[in-house]
N, C-alpha and C positions, 0 to 999 in steps of 0.2 A: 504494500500500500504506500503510495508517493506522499512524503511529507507537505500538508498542506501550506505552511511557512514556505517553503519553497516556490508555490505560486504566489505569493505577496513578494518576495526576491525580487522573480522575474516580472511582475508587474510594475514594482517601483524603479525597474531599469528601463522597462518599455516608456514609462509614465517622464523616466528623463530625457530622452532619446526624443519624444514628443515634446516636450517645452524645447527642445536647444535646438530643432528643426524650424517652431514658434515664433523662436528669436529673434529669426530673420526679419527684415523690414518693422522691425519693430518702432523705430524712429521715425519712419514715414506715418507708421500708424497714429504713432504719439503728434504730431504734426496734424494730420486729421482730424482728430479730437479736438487737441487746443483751436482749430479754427472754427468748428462747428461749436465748438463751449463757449470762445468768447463772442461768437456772432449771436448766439442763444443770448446768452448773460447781459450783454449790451441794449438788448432789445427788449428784453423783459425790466430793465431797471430804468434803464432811461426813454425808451420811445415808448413802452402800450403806455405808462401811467400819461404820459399826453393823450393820449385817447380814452382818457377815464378809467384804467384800469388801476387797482391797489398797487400801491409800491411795495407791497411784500410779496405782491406777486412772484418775483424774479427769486427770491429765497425757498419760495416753495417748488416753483420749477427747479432748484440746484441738482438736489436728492433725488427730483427724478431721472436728471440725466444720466446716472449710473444703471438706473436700470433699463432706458433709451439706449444706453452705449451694449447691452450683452443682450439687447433684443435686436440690435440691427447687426448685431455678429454673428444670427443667427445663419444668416444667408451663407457665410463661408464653412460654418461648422456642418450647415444640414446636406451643403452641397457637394462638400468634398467626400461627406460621407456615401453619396447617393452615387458617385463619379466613380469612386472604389468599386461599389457592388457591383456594377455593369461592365467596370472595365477591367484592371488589371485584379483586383479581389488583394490587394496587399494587405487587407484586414486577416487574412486567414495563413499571411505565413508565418507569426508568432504562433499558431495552432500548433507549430513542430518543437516548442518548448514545453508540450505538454502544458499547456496552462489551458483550464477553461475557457470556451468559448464566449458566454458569456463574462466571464470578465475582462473580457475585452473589449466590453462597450464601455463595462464602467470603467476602464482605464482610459477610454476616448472622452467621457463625460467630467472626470475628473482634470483630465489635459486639457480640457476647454472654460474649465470654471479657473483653475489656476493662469491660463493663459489671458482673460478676462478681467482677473481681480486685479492683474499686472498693468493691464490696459487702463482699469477704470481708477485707479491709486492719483492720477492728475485731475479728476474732474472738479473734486471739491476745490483744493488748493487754486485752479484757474478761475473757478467760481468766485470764489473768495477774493482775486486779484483785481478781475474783474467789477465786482459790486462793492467791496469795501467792508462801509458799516450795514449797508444795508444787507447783509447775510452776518448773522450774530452767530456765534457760537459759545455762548454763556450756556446755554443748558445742556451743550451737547457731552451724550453719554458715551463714554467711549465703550463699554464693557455692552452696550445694547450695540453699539453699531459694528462692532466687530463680528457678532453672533447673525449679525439681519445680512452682510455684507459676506460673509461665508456662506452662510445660507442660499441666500437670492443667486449668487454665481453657480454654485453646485447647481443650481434648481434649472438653471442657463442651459448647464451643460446638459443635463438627461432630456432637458428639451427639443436640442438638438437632436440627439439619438433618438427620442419619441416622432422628430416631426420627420426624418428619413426613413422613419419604417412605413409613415404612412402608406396606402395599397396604392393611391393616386400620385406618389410624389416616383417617378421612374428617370426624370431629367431635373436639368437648372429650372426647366420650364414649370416642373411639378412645383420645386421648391417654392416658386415665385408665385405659383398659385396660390400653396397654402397659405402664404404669408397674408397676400392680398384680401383671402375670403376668409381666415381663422387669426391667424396670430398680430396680423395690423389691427382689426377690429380692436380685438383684446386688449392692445397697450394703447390707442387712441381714448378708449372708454376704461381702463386700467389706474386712472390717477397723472396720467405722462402727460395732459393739457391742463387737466380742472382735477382739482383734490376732491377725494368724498363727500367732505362736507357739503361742499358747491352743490351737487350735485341733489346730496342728502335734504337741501335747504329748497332746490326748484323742483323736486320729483321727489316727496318720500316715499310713495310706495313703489314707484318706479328701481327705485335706487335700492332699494332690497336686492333685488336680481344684480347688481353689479357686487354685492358678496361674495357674489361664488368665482370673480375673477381672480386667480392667480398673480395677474400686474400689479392688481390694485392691494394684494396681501405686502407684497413687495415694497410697493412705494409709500404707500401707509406705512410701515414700519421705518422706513430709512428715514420717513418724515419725523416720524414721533423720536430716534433717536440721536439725530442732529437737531432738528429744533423745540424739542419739549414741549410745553406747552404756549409755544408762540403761536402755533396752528392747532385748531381742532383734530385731531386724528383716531382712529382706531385703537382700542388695545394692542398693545406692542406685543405680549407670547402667545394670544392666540394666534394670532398672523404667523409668526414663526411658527410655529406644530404645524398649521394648516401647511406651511411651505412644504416640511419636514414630509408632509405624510403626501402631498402632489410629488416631491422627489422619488419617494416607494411607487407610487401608482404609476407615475411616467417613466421608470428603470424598469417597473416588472412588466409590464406593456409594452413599450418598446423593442426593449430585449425581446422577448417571446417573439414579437413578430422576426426580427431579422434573423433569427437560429431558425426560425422557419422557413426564412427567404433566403437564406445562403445554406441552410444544409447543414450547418453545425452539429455537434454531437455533444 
């Protein structure tokens, strides 16, 4: 009987081997970002409040852009995934170090929530350079945001894996569907424009039904643990468990379909 340590070995070498591939073009990415954060940032603090919107606007958009940045990452993680199955299959030559099949998604999910969290480590800091006083961080928790921010990126990654198994996603073309008619909805109505509240305050019983988004557990949460109680927000550890437990449903789902779709054993 093969020691099972020895699959955690060989996955934390796979798991390296993936970020330092990652690496690549990473400055270019980080350049991307900083452009899209301070064109965001700029605009929510100084141009909508001319148009009559809150000046705290721009502070409550900040926290969502971390979880805007690992949902628009979505397209490289779901695609590259989808590109292997059909073409060369290099997901299936670690299969000959004896390591489970399946964990070799969550070694893909997990390389994409680390490669993620990497990514999104600049958006606060540009935010903050960007708006000044107007983004406070007097009540921000560090011990909640570290737990919402681990969290939300793992939850990234098996998302990925969940949205390449879909039956309909077979091309980029798939990918770009599902984005279009599932997972843009989601982060549009998710928290990423208008906070719950908002929301909670023009529609309440409408607004029940955006409980069960996923976006919106995320961004609720990053809200409540960088700006405390300057904004209305959600309970902070329901939202986490809820993540916690869409991470189990979106790994055992996923996975299952592509050990189905690739033949795994």
């Amino acid at each position: 009987m093969k020691n099972p340590f020895s699959f955690y070995k060989i996955f934390g070498q796979l798991l390296r081997v993936d970020l330092s591939i990652s690496m690549d073009g990473f400055i270019g990415k980080y350049l991307d970002i900083a452009i899209w954060i301070t064109l965001a940032a700029f605009a929510g603090a100084y141009v909508f409040p001319a148009l009559g919107m809150s000046s705290g606007y721009a502070a409550i958009m900040a926290t969502a852009a971390i979880v805007s940045n690992a949902t628009f990452d979505l397209f490289d993680g779901g695609a590259s995934l989808v590109a292997d199955y059909d073409g060369e299959r290099t997901i299936t030559y670690p299969l000959t170090l004896s390591i489970p099949g399946w964990l070799l998604f969550v070694k893909f999910a997990f390389g994409r929530a680390l490669y993620l969290m990497a990514l999104s480590l600049i958006v606060l800091p540009l935010n903050k350079l960007v708006l000044m006083e107007k983004l406070s961080f007097a009540e921000f928790n560090i011990f909640k945001f570290v737990v919402i921010y681990i969290t939300m990126h793992i939850c990234a990654g098996f998302l990925s894996v969940w949205a390449s198994s879909m039956p309909s996603v077979g091309d980029f073309s798939g990918i770009l569907r599902l984005w279009r008619r599932i997972l843009f909805p989601l982060w549009w109505l998710g928290g990423a424009v208008f906070p719950y509240f908002a929301i909670a305050s023009a529609f309440p019983k409408l607004s029940k039904l955006f409980l069960l988004n996923p976006f919106l557990w995320a961004n609720e949460a990053l809200r409540g643990a960088v700006l405390g109680t300057q904004t209305p927000t959600l309970p902070f550890w329901p939202l986490v468990g809820a993540l916690w437990l869409t991470i189990f449903i979106l790994g055992w789902w996923g996975i299952s379909r592509l050990q189905k779709r690739l033949d795994f054993v």
